[in-house]
C-alpha positions, 0 to 999 in steps of 0.5 A: 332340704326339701324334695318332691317325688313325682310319679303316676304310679301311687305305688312307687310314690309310697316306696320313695316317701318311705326310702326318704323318711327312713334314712333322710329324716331331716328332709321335708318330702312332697308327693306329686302324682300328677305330672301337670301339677309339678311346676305349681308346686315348684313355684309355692313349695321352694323346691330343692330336689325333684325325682321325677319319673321319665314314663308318665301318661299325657307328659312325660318326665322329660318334657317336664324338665324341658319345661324347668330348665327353660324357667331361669328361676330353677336354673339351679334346681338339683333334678334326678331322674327315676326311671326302669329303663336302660335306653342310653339314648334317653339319659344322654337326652337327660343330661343334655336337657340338665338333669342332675343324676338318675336313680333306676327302679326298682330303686336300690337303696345304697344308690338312692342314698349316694346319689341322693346325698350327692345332688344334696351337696350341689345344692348346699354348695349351690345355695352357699355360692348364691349367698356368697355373690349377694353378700360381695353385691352388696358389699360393693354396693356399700362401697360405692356409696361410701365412695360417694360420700367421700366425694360429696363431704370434700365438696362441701368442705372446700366451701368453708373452713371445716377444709383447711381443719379436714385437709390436714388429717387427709392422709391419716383418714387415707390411711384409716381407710386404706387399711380395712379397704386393703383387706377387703380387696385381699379377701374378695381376690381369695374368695375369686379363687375359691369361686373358681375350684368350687366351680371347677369341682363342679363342671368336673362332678358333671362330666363324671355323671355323664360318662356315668351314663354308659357304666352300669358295673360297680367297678367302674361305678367305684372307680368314677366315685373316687376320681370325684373324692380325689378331685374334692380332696385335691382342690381343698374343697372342704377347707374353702367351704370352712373358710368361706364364712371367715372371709366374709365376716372379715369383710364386713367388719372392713365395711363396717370400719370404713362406714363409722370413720366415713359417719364421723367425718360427716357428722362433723363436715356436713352439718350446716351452720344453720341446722336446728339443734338436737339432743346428743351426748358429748361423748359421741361427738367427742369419740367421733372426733378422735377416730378422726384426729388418731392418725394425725396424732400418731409419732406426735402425742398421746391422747387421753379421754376422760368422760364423765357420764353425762346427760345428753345436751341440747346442741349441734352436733356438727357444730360442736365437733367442728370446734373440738377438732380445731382445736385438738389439730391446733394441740398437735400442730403446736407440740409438733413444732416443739420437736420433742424427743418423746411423745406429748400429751393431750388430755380431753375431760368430759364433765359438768360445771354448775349450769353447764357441760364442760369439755376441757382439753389440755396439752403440753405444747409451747403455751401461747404467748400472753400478748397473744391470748386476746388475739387468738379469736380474732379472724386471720390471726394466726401464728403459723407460717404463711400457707399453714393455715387460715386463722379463721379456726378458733374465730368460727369456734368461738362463734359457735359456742359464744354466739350460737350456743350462749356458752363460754370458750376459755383459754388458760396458757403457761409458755412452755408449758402448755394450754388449756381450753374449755368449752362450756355449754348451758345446759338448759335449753 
């Protein structure tokens, strides 16, 4: 923390430098015996707590804090006012103005330290509260954006076949979402709660200062304080302020699920088929296609990865991962008409092969035909039934590794066994 003490009197400056260094040793003090000086130092030192003297030459202190509270930007600036006087009038004046508490001199060092301590919290609890509003205004920011990219990626998708390949995993990219999304809504209404005690708490801490304005007996002094500890105690003040930072972290880990699968359908959707080539690993694009696919898989095969740790490749991403989908949503549609009892298996290798880098995936489906196989690259051949799917799919991969790429895309198949297809790309550039 970090407090300024004003007051004309050196005198006095002296007695509350030391009352401060003694028993707050972690606060950092600034003295101020120049009452026209005070709002400089608030604008240069970042300020949190202000004693301010009331009867000061030329200004007084309630000038100054008329002075404060009409700057937005010390709305929340904790304000405690010292003074020797006993005149209600003038603290009522105080806390309408919005002062935070008062502390009489000759200060007696049990009430600096209690009144102290208190302002202290509020501006804890303050500067948490602020913290915490400008994390939920960028989360929602983040949120929107990645809203707009949705909307942006299923427009450029209905231009061409990467459409028909992300409308059949629209639901298991719904729900891949849904899930963080639901338990960012979740934690955001727990943390309006918690918004709305603390700031009960709060409103409640005032009107007890105020009524404290009359009470000068430590009866009654007790009594108020521990009406303020009851009502702590009562909202779970403590245990909302420990929780605070587990909601928080909950919610960013959500944003941070929905951005990497809202990442990968952008890398694989919105790469242009004419963008230039870069330098990338096979393994990311092949990791970035199955947090796609996962769902669609899911209650029909098991999918297993086995990487090779290879070099980056000279390719295009987008393009890439384009093919790979096709044909991993053509595996699982195939083993998903078999209407197996148990689960099927796809298996996705990663490895090199002489002048080339190989990706090879293999399923247990019902194979392919032989009469068939010369076929499947042709545009429009499908074997599906009419309105399941274009049969531009493999004829645009095998344009993208074949044509554009100077590779090779093999098939092998064995009816009712399964198929094999492998992707080949030359490694020199």
């Amino acid at each position: 923390m970090r407090v300024l003490v004003v007051d004309d009197d050196r005198f006095n400056l002296m007695v509350a430098q030391g009352y401060l260094q003694y028993y707050f040793k972690e606060y950092t003090v600034f003295l101020c015996q120049d009452p026209k000086a005070v709002m400089g130092m608030l604008e240069t030192e970042n300020i949190d707590i202000l004693l301010l003297d009331i009867m000061m030459p030329e200004i007084d202190g309630i000038d100054i804090l008329r002075q404060i509270r009409s700057n937005e930007a010390y709305g929340d600036l904790q304000v405690i006012m010292l003074t020797a006087m006993n005149d209600s009038e003038s603290f009522k004046t105080c806390f309408e103005i919005g002062a935070s508490d008062y502390v009489r001199k000759p200060i007696d060092i049990t009430e600096f330290q209690a009144r102290l301590k208190a302002v202290a919290k509020n501006r804890s609890n303050t500067l948490m509260l602020k913290d915490m509003i400008d994390v939920m205004k960028k989360q929602n920011i983040e949120l929107k954006t990645v809203n707009a990219l949705l909307k942006d990626t299923q427009f450029h998708l209905v231009q061409s076949e990467k459409m028909a390949a992300i409308g059949e995993l629209a639901a298991g990219v719904a729900h891949e979402i849904n899930n963080p999304i639901g338990y960012i809504g979740s934690n955001l209404e727990t943390l309006s709660n918690y918004l709305k005690k603390i700031n009960e708490y709060f409103i409640y801490n005032q009107e007890c200062l105020e009524g404290m304005v009359t009470c000068f007996e430590d009866s009654q002094y007790k009594q108020i304080m521990d009406t303020i500890k009851g009502k702590y105690n009562q909202l779970k003040i403590e245990a909302i302020t420990g929780d605070l930072e587990n909601i928080i972290t909950d919610s960013k880990n959500g944003i941070q699920r929905v951005a990497e699968i809202i990442q990968s359908l952008l890398n694989l959707s919105t790469t242009s088929l004419d963008q230039e080539k870069d330098f990338c690993l096979l393994e990311l694009i092949v990791n970035q296609v199955f947090l796609i696919v996962k769902h669609e898989a899911e209650n029909v095969a098991v999918i297993t990865q086995n990487n090779t740790m290879l070099p980056e490749i000279y390719c295009n991403a987008g393009q890439i991962g384009q093919v790979l989908l096709n044909i991993l949503l053509n595996a699982i549609q195939a083993i998903k008409l078999q209407s197996k009892e148990s689960l099927g298996h796809i298996e996705v290798n990663t490895y090199q092969e002489a002048d080339y880098m190989c990706i090879s995936i293999t399923d247990d489906g019902p194979g392919i035909p032989e009469e068939n196989l010369d076929k499947i690259y042709n545009p429009f051949f499908t074997s599906r039934d009419v309105g399941q799917g274009t049969g531009l799919g493999l004829s645009i991969s095998f344009d993208i590794i074949v044509n554009k790429h100077k590779g090779v895309l093999d098939v092998k198949s064995i009816l009712n066994e399964g198929t094999t297809f492998i992707i080949k790309l030359p490694i020199s550039v």
